[in-house]
C-alpha positions, 0 to 999 in steps of 0.5 A: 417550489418542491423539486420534480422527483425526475429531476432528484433521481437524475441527479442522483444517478448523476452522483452515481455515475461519478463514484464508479468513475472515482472508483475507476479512477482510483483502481487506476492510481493503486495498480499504476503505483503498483506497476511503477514499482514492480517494473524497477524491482524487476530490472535490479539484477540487470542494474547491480550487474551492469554496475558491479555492485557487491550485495552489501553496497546494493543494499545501500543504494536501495536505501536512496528509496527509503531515504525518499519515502521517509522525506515524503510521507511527513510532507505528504499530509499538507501537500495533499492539503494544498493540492488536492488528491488528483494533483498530488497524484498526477503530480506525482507519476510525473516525477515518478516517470522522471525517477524511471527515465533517469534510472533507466538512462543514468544506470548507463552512466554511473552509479550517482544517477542512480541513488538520484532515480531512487531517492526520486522514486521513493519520494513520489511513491511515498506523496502517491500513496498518501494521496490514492489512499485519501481519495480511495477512503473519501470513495469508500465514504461516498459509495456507502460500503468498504472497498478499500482492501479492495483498492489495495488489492489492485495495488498488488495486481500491478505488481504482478502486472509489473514483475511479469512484464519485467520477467517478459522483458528479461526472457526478451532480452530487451534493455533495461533502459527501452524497458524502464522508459516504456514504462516511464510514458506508460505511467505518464499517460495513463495515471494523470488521466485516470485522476481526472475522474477523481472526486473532489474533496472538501465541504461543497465538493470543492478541492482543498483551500491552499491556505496555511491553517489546511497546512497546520491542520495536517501538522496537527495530526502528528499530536492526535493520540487516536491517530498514533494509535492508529498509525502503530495498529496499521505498523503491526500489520505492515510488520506482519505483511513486510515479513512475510513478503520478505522472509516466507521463502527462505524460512520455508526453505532453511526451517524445513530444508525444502528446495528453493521452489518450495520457499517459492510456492510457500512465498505465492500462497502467502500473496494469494491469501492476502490478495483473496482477503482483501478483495472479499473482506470488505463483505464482512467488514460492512456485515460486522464492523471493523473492529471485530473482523479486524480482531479476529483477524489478528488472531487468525494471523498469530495462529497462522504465524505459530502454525507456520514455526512450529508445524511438524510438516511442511504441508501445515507450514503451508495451511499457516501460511495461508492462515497468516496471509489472511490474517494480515490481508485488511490492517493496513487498507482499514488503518487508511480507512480509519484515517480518513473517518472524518474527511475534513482533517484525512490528508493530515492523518492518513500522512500520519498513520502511512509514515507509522506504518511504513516504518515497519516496511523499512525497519522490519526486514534488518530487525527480522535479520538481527533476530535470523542471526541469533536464533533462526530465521523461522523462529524470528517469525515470531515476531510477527506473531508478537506484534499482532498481538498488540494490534488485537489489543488495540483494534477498538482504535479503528471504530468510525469516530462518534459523529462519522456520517456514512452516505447511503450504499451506491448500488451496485452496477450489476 
């Protein structure tokens, strides 16, 4: 008996209906975990002060984030195996709140219930983002066209939701313990029930089975020669991206003897570009394909790199700068998009390519440092420029595997 074509343009607008809600949903994830983060960070001064914490042993104590991120990420794959992106997710901004909460009461206490909310911090972080960056890739999959970069840019929204309110809370002169547990119920509330809007993964719609072959199957992506490829392509980029977040301003302003504002400014165009690549990337991305925007990109990039080093004046340092912010703007968001080709086996390897990648994220600003010492701080840039080059190289690793099947374009609610 065929089906009324009422009934299959119901159904279809039913579908419709709940890839804008996941779409929803997972902006929510990005800028929740984006907030969360940006909300510590922005209270730092306030802990080292009240701790009497020297520079070097801050430092230190920022590793217990680190140390967190690095036991999560290997992990996260078979987690979100088991449990599914909307647990996992949910899962994880509850231990988030906790990791605020017990930094913002035991900062009052010492120093140990400190590196405890860190070390908590970074593990929930590390878990959230493999598992907001499967769900956002089956998304993409499920709406028909790239919005990944897009979901990453409402990652950095967050963080400057965050830092602002931070800086508000500051000017205010509220506690750093009433601040970080505003957030704590803020992100408590808000993110787990975004996930309830989340799509469900798995062949039928069903979530993830939570049997140990879904397990080994993440594991095994550890031995996938694509998915390293992968994993250093989104590490080149994530090198690229962390040193400009952490080195523009005090290369702009030590390399071209600016004052401390200008570094400033140089450090807020390096962010706009990037956060206007991402949201208006996935244009070209569905116009020409990953690989050939992903490649000229990376060219954009060196020349924004090389620019920003060797330009006579700083207003070209500046037009660099923009250039380099563009230039890394959809190496990570597209490395998490390739990860996920093939849903069935994306938790395993997007846990793969993020513990790649955010190697770069921890191991690049010392080893930009140990360069700064032996030359200068804008000449250790280069370095960035370097590792681009080997992305270039190496783009074609981000084509959609033979046999990925694309569903065919949500429109637009507009």
């Amino acid at each position: 008996m065929p089906v009324p074509s009422a009934a299959v343009a119901a159904v279809a607008a039913s579908s419709s209906h709940e890839v804008r809600r996941a779409v929803a949903a997972t902006y929510v994830a990005f800028g929740g975990a984006g907030f969360a983060f940006a909300s510590w960070a922005s209270r730092i001064p306030q802990v080292r002060e009240h701790l009497q914490l020297s520079p070097a042993r801050l430092g230190v104590v920022l590793l217990a984030i680190a140390a967190g991120s690095l036991v999560a990420l290997p992990l996260a794959g078979p987690v979100v195996h088991r449990l599914g992106t909307r647990r996992t997710v949910a899962a994880m901004a509850v231990l988030m709140t906790v990791s605020q909460a017990t930094i913002a009461l035991g900062y009052l206490a010492g120093l140990a219930p400190v590196v405890v909310g860190l070390f908590l911090l970074g593990f929930s972080n590390g878990a959230w983002d493999v598992a907001m960056n499967v769900q956002g890739a089956h998304v993409e999959q499920q709406l028909g066209r790239s919005i990944m970069s897009r979901f990453h840019a409402g990652f950095s929204l967050g963080t400057v939701v965050g830092a602002l309110a931070g800086a508000a809370a500051v000017a205010l002169h509220v506690s750093v313990t009433a601040h970080l547990l505003v957030v704590a119920a803020v992100i408590a509330l808000l993110v787990p029930w975004g996930t309830r809007s989340f799509l469900p993964e798995g062949a039928g719609g069903e979530e993830p089975s939570d049997t140990a072959p879904a397990a080994r199957s993440a594991l095994a992506a550890w031995r996938e020669p694509r998915t390293l490829l992968v994993g250093v392509f989104v590490l080149a980029f994530a090198f690229a991206e962390g040193t400009g977040n952490d080195w523009v301003a005090l290369a702009t302003t030590e390399g071209y003897g600016t004052e401390a504002v200008v570094g400033t400014l140089a450090f807020a165009l390096f962010l706009s570009a990037m956060t206007l690549g991402r949201w208006f990337g996935p244009a070209l991305l569905d116009r020409y394909g990953r690989v050939p925007v992903l490649r000229v990109l990376a060219v954009l990039g060196i020349a924004g790199v090389l620019l920003f080093v060797l330009a006579p004046a700083t207003p070209l340092a500046f037009a660099g700068v923009v250039l380099w912010g563009l230039g890394v703007s959809l190496g990570f968001p597209v490395g998490m998009s390739a990860g996920a080709d093939e849903p069935r086996h994306a938790a395993g390897r997007v846990s793969v390519i993020a513990s790649v990648g955010y190697c770069a994220f921890l191991g690049g600003p010392p080893a930009v440092g140990l360069l700064a010492d032996h030359l200068t701080v804008l000449r250790a840039v280069v370095s960035v420029a370097v590792l681009l080059g080997i992305a270039a190289l190496i783009t074609a690793v981000v084509r959609p595997p033979d046999g990925a099947v694309v569903p065919d374009p949500v429109p637009d609610s507009d």
